[in-house]
N, C-alpha and C positions, 0 to 999 in steps of 0.2 A: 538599413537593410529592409526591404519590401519584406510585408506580412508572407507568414508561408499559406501555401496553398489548405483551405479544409482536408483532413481525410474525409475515407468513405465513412459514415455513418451504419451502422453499430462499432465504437472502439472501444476498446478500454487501457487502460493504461494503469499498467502497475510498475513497480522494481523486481525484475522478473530476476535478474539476480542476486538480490537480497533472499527473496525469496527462496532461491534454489540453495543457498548456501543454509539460510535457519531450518527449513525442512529435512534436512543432509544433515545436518548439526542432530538436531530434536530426535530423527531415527537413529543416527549413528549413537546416541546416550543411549536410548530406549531399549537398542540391542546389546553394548555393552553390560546398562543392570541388568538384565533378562541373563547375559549368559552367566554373569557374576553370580547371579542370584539359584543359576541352576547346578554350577560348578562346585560352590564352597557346601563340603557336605555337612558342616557346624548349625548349619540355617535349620529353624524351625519353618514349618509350611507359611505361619506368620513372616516371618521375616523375610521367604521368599516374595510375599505377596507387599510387602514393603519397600523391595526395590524395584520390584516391576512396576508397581504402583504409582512411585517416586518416579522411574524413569518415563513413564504416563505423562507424570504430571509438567515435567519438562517439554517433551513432545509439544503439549496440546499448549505450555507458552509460547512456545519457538515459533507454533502454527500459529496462535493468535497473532504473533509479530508481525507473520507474512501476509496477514489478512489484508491488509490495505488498498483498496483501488481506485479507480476514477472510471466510470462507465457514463459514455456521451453516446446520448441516443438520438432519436427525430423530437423527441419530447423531452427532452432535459438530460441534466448530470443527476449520477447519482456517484457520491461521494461516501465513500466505505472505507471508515479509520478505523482505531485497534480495537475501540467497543462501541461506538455507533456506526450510523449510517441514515445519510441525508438525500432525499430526494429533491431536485431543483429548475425551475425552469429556466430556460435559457434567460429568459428578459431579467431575470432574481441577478444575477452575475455580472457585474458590472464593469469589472478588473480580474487579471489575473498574473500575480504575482508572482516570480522568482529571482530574488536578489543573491548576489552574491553575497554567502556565509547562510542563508536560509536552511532550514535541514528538510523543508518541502517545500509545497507549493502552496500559495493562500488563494482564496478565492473573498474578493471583496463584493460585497453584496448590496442590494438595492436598499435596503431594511440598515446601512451602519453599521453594520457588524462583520467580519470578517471569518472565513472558516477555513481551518487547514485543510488542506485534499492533500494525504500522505503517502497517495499515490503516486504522486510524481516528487520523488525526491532522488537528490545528485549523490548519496553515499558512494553506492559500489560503481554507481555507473554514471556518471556526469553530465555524458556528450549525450547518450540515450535521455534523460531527467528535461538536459534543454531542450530534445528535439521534442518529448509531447509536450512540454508549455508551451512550445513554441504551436506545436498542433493544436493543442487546445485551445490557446490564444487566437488563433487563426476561428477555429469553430464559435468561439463567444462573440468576437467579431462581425461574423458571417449569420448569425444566428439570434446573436442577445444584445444586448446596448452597446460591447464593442468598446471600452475602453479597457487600456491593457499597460501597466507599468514594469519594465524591465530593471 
């Protein structure tokens, strides 16, 4: 199969519905300990402030989950997993990786070393995961040293 065509440059690419489902998830807790916590009239003001708090604290996991992206500009990738975030030049990228059973995509680098971009991953959505490596593969290509292993 011929490489796909580059997109337009500025993309990004995440698991948009990963995303919509942990953020839906994390508010849908958030509001149930809120109402629980304003309903049960046994609750001291503490104990209110411990399920709101609690349900917070789920929230703002759920949202680190969904943090994930892959942003390809005129000047490099910048790859944003669950607690960092790498800035990279196109020529740094050597390969880009998505095997079958992978749970993202890797980015092999000029330096030996490899890095997840877990922004392109097949959980909820498959067909959508192949079609940006495939675009992104296409833009390393097009852009960077251009080798790319399926």
């Amino acid at each position: 199969m011929p490489p796909a065509a580059p997109p337009q440059l500025p993309v990004t690419f995440r698991p948009t519905r990963t995303r919509i489902v942990l953020l839906t998830l994390g508010a849908a807790l958030f509001a149930v300990l809120t109402v629980v916590s304003l309903t049960l009239g046994t609750l001291t003001a503490g104990d209110r402030a411990t399920f709101i708090g609690t349900g917070l604290l789920f929230f703002a996991a759920l949202a680190t989950l969904g943090r994930p992206k892959v942003v390809a500009t005129e000047d490099g990738v910048t790859v944003v997993n669950l607690a960092t975030s790498r800035r990279l030049e196109w020529a740094e990228i050597v390969r880009v990786n998505l095997r079958a059973g992978d749970a993202w995509v890797h980015l092999d680098l000029s330096d030996g070393t490899s890095l997840p971009a877990m922004g392109i991953q097949p959980g909820v959505a498959k067909q959508q995961a192949v079609a940006d490596a495939r675009a992104l593969r296409a833009l390393v290509e097009a852009r960077g040293t251009g080798r790319f292993a399926t």
